[in-house]
C-alpha positions as CSV (number, residue, x, y, z in Angstrom):
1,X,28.3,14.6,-3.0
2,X,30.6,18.0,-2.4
3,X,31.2,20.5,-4.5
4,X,34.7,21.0,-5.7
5,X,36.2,23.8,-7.2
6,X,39.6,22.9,-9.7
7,X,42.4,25.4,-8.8
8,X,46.1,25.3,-9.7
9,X,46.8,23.8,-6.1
10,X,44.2,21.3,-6.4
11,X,40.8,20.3,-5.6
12,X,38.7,23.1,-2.9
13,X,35.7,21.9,-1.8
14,X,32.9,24.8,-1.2
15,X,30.7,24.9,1.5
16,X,27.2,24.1,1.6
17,X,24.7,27.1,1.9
18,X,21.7,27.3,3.7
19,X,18.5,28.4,2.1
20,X,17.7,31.0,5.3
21,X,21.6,32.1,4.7
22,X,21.3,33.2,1.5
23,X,17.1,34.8,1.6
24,X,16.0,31.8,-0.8
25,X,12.5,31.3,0.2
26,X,10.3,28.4,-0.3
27,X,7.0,30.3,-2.2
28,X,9.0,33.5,-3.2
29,X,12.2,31.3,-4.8
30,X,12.0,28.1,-4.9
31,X,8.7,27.3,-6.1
32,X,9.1,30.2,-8.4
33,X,11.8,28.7,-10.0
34,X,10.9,25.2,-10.6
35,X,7.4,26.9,-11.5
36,X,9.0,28.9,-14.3
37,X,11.6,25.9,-15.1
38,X,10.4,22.8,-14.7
39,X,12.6,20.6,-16.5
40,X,15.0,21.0,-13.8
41,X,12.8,18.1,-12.3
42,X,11.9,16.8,-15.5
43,X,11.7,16.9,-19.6
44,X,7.9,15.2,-19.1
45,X,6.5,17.6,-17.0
46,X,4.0,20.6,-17.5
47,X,2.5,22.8,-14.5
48,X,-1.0,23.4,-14.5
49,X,-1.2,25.1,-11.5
50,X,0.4,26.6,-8.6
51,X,-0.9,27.0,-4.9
52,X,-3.5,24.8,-5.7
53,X,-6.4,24.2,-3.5
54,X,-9.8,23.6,-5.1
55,X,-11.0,20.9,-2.5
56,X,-14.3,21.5,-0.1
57,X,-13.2,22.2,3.7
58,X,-9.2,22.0,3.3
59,X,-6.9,24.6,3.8
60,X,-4.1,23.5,2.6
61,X,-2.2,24.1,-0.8
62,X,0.0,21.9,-3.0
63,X,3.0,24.0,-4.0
64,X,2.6,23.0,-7.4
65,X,0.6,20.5,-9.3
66,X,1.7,19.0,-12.8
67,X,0.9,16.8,-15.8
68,X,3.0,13.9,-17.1
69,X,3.2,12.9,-20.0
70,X,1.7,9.8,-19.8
71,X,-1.2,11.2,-18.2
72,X,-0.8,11.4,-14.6
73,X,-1.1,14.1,-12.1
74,X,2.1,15.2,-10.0
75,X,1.9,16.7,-6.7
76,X,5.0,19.0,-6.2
77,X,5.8,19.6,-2.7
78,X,8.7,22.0,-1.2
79,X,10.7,22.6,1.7
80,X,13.9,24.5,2.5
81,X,14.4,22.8,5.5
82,X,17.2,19.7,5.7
83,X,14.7,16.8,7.0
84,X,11.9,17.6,5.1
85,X,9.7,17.9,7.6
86,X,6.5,15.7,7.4
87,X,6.0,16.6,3.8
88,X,5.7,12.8,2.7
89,X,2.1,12.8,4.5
90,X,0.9,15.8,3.3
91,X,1.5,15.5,0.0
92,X,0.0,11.9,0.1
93,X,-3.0,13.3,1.4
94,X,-2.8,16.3,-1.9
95,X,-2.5,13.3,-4.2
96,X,-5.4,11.4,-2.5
97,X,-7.6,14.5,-3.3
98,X,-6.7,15.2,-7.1
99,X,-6.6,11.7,-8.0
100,X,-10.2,11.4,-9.7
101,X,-9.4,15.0,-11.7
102,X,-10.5,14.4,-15.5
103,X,-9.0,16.1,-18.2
104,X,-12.1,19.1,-18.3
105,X,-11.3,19.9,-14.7
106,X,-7.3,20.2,-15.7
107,X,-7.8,21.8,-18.6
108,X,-10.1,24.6,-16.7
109,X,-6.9,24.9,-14.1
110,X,-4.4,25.0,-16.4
111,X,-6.2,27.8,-18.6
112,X,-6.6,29.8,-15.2
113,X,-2.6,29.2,-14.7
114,X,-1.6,30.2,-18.0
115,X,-3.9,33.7,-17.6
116,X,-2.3,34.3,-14.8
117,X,1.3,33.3,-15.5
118,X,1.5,33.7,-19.2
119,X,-1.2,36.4,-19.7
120,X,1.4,38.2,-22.1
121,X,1.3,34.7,-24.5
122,X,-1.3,34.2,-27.0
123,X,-1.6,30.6,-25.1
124,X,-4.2,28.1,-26.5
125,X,-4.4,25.5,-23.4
126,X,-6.3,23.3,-24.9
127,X,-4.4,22.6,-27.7
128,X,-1.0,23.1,-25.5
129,X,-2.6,19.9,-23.1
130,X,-3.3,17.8,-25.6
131,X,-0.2,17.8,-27.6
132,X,1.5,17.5,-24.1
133,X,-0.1,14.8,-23.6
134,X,0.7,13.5,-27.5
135,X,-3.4,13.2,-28.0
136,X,-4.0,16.5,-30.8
137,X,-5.3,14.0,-33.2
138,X,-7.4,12.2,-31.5
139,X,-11.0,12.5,-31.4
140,X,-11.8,11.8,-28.0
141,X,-10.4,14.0,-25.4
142,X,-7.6,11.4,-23.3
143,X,-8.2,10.2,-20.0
144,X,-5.6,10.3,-17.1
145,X,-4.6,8.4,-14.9
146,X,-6.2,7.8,-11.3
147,X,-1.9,7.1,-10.2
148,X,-1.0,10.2,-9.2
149,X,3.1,11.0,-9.0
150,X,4.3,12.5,-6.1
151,X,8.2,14.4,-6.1
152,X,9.1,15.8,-2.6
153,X,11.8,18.2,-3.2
154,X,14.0,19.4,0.1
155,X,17.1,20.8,1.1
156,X,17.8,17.5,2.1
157,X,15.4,14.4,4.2
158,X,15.3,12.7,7.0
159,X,15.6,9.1,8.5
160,X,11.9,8.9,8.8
161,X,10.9,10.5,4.9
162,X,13.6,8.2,3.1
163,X,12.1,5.1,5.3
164,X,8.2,6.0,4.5
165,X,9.1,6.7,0.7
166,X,11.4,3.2,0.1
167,X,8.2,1.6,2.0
168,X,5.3,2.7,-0.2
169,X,7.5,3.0,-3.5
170,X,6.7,-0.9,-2.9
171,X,3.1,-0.9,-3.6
172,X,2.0,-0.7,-7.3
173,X,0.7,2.5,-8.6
174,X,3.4,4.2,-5.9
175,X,5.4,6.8,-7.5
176,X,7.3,8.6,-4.8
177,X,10.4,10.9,-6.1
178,X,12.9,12.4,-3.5
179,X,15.0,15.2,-5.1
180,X,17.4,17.4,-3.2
181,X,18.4,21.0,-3.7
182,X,22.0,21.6,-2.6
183,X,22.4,25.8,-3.0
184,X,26.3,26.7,-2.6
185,X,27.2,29.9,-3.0
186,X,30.5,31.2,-5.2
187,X,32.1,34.4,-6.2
188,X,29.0,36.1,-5.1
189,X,26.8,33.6,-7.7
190,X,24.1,30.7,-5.7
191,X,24.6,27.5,-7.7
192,X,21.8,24.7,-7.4
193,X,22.8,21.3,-7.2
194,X,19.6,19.5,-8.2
195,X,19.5,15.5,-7.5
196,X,16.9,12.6,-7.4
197,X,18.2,10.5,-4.7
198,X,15.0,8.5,-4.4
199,X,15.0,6.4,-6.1
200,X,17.8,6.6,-7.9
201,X,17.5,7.4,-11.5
202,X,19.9,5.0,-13.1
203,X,17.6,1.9,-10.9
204,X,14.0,3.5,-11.3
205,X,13.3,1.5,-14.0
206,X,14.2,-1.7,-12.6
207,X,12.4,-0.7,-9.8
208,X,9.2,-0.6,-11.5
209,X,9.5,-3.9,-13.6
210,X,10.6,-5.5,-10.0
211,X,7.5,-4.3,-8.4
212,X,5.2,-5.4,-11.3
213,X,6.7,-8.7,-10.9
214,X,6.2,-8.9,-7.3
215,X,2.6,-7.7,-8.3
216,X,2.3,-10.5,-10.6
217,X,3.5,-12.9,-8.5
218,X,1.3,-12.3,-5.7
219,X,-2.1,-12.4,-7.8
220,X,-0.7,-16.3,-9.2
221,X,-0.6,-17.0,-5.1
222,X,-4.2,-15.6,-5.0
223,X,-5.4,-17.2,-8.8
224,X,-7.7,-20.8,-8.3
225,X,-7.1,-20.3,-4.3
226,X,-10.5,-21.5,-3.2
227,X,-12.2,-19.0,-0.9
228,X,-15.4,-20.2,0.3
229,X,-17.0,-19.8,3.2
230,X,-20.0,-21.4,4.9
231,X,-22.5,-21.0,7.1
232,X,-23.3,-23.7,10.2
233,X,-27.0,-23.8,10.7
234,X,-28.3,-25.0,14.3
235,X,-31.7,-26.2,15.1
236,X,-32.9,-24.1,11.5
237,X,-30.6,-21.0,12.7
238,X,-27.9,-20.3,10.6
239,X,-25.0,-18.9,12.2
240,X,-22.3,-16.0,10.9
241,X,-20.5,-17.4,8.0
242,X,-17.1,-18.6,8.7
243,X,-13.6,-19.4,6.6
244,X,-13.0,-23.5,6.0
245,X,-10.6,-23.6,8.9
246,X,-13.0,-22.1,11.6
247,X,-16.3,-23.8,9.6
248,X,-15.3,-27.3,10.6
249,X,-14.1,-25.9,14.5
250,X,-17.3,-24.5,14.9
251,X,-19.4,-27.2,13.4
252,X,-17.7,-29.8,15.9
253,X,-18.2,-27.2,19.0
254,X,-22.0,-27.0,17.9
255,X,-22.1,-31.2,17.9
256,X,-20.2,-31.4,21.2
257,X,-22.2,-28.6,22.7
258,X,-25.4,-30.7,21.6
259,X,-24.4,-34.2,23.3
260,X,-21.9,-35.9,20.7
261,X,-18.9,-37.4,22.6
262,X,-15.3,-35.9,21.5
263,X,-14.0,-39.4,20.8
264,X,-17.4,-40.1,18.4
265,X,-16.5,-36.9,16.6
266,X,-12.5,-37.8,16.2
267,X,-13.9,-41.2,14.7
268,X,-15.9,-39.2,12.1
269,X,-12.6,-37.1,11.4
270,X,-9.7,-38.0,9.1
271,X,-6.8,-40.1,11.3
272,X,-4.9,-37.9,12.8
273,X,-6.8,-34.8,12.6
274,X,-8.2,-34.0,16.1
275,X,-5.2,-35.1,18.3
276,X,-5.4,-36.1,22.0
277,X,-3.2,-35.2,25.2
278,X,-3.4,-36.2,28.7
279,X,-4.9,-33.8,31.3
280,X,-8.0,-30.9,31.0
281,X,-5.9,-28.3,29.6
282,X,-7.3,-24.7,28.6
283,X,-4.6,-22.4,28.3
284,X,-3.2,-21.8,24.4
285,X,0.4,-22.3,24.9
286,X,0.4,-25.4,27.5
287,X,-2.0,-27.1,24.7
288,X,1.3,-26.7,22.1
289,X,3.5,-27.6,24.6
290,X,1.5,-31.4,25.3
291,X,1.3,-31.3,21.3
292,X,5.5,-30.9,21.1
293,X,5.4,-33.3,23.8
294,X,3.5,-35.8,22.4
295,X,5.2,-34.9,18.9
296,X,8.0,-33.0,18.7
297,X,7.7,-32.7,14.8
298,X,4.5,-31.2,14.9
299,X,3.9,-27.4,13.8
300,X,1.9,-26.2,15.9
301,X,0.3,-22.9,14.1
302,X,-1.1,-25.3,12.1
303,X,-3.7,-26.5,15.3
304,X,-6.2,-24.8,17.0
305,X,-4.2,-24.8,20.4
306,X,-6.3,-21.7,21.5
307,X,-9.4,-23.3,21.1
308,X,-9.0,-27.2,22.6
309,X,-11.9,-29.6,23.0
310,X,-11.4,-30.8,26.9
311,X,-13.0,-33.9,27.8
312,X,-14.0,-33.6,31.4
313,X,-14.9,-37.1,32.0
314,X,-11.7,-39.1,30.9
315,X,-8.8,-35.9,31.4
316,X,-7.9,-35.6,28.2
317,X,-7.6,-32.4,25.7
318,X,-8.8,-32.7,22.1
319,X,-6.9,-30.9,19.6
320,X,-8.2,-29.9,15.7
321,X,-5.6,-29.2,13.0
322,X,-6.5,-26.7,11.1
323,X,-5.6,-27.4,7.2
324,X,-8.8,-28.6,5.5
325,X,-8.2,-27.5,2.2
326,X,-10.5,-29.4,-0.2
327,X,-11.1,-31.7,2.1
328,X,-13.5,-29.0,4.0
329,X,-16.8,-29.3,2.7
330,X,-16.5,-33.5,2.7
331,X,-15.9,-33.2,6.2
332,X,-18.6,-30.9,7.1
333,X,-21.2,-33.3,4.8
334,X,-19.6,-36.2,6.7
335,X,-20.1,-34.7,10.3
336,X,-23.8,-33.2,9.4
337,X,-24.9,-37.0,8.0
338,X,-22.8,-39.1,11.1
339,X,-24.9,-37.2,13.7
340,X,-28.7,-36.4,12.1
341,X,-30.2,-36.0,15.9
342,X,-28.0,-33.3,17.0
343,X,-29.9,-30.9,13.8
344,X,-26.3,-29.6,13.1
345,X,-26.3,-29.2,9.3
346,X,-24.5,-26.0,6.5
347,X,-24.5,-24.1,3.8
348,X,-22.2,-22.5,1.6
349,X,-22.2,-18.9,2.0
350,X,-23.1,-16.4,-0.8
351,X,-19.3,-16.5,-3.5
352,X,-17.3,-13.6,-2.4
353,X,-16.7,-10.8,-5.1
C-alpha cells in the first residue's frame, strides 16, 4: 500500500525509495537494525547470532539466526533488492543445516553473540535463554524443535519466491514468512514500512489449523490401508517382491510363460476380471481403445492396457484389471493350487515399516 501524507489540500502520496538511493545497505543497515530491534519482525523473537556459519565445508552465512519462543530456530535472510533474489533456496538450505542444533550448542552461540554485541551488559545467557524460552524453573534443560522458521525479508519478491513459499507453506512443519521493507524518505527522515505479506497475519493461524487438518486427513486415507506385498517364487526361485496389483500380473505371466493356456487362467479368475478383445494387440493405448469398444463404461486406468496377455493362436488379447484389494492373496492361493505342475507358488514379503 502507498504512503500518504495528510495536507490541507488533501491526501500526497510519497514516493517509494530505493535502498541503493538512499546508502541503506544490507549487512551495514539492514541487518543491523533488525539485529539490534528485533521486534520489528516479532515480540517472540531473540537473536542468537549474526553471520552465522558453523557448518563443515560451507561458505555461506545466514544473516541472522534466532530463537522462538516455542523453541524453534529462525533463519533470517535479507535482501535490498525488489524480487528477492533466490533467497527462498538458500535459506532452505541454512535451515536444513541448523535444524538438529540442541540447546548446549545455542546456548554456546548465543553467549559468543552477546560478548560480542552486548559486551558492555553484565549478560547471563543462560539464564536470558531459558526464561526466553519460559523454561527457568525447570530442571531439565528444554529441548527445541527440529521445525525450523524461516522469514525472508526483501525490498519486495518476486513471481517465482511468492509461488515457491505459498507451495511449501503447504507441507506440515513449513513455516515460511515473507516480510517487506518499504523505505520512503520525508523531510530529509527514511521511514520503514515493515509488512508480512506472506502469509498474511490476520489468516496465519487459520492457515496452520487448515494444514493440520489436511495432515490429518491424509494419515485416515493411509490408516488400515493394507500394504502388503509378496513375493512370486518360480521353480524354488523367488522373485523381487511386488505390490497386490502387479503380484497377481506377474504370477499369471509366470503360469502362461510355463504352458497354462490364457483362457484356463481367465477360468481360475473372478468373472470379469481378465477381459478379452478380438485381434493380437500390443500397443498400450489400442488395448484401451478395444476395451472402450467392447465397453464404453469401462475405466480404463483401472486395467493393465500396457501389459496385455495376446493369445497367438485364436487372435485375441487378454486383459487384467488391476483392483484386487482383499481379494489378492485368495487369488494368488487360488492360481498357485489350480496349476501345481507349472511350480508357480508365493509368499508374503517381509511387513513394511
Amino acid at each position: 500500500m502507498p504512503l500518504y501524507e495528510v495536507t490541507e489540500n488533501g491526501l500526497h502520496k510519497q514516493p517509494v525509495a530505493a535502498f541503493a538511493a538512499l546508502g541503506m545497505y544490507e549487512r551495514a543497515d539492514l541487518q543491523r537494525l533488525l539485529r539490534d530491534d528485533i521486534s520489528a519482525l516479532g515480540g517472540d523473537l531473540l537473536v542468537i547470532s549474526e553471520e552465522f556459519g558453523e557448518w563443515e565445508d560451507a561458505r555461506r552465512r545466514i544473516d541472522l539466526l534466532a530463537l522462538h519462543q516455542t523453541g524453534r530456530l529462525v533463519v533470517i535472510e535479507l535482501k535490498r533488492t525488489d524480487d528477492g533474489g533466490h533467497m527462498e533456496l538458500q535459506a532452505i538450505r541454512y535451515a536444513a543445516m541448523v535444524s538438529s542444533m540442541g540447546f548446549d550448542e545455542v546456548l554456546r552461540v548465543f553467549t559468543a553473540h552477546c560478548a560480542k554485541h552486548r559486551s558492555g551488559d553484565d549478560v547471563d545467557a543462560r539464564a536470558e535463554l531459558l526464561t526466553f524460552l519460559d523454561a527457568a524453573d525447570d530442571a531439565d534443560e528444554p529441548v527445541l524443535s527440529s521445525d525450523v522458521r524461516i522469514i525472508l525479508v526483501s525490498a519486495d519478491f518476486g513471481r517465482e519466491i511468492t509461488t515457491t513459499v505459498l507451495w511449501l507453506n503447504n507441507f506440515e512443519g513449513m513455516d515460511i514468512r515473507c516480510v517487506r521493507l518499504v523505505p520512503y524518505k520525508l523531510d530529509g527522515r527514511v521511514l520503514l514500512d515493515i509488512q508480512q505479506v506472506l502469509p498474511l497475519p490476520e489468516a496465519a493461524d487459520y492457515q496452520v489449523r487448515l494444514r493440520r487438518k489436511e495432515a490429518a486427513r491424509d494419515r485416515a486415507r493411509t490408516e488400515g490401508r493394507d500394504f502388503t506385498r509378496f513375493h512370486i517364487i518360480v521353480d524354488g526361485t523367488e522373485l523381487p517382491d511386488q505390490n497386490k496389483r502387479n503380484a497377481v500380473r506377474m504370477m499369471i505371466e509366470q503360469l502362461a510363460g510355463r504352458g497354462v493356456p490364457l483362457p484356463q487362467l481367465r477360468g481360475a479368475l473372478p468373472e470379469r476380471a481378465f477381459r478379452v478383445v478380438p485381434g493380437r494387440i500390443s500397443d498400450g493405448n489400442t488395448v484401451a481403445e478395444a476395451l472402450l469398444g467392447a465397453d464404453p463404461k469401462v475405466e480404463t486406468r483401472r486395467w493393465f492396457t500396457d501389459h496385455p496377455f495376446v493369445d497367438e493362436s485364436a487372435e485375441q488379447t487378454y486383459v487384467l484389471i488391476k483392483m484386487w484389494g482383499l481379494n489378492t492373496e485368495p487369488t494368488l492361493k487360488t492360481l498357485a493350487e489350480a496349476f501345481p505342475a507349472a511350480r508357480v507358488t508365493f509368499r508374503r514379503a517381509h511387513a513394511v515399516e
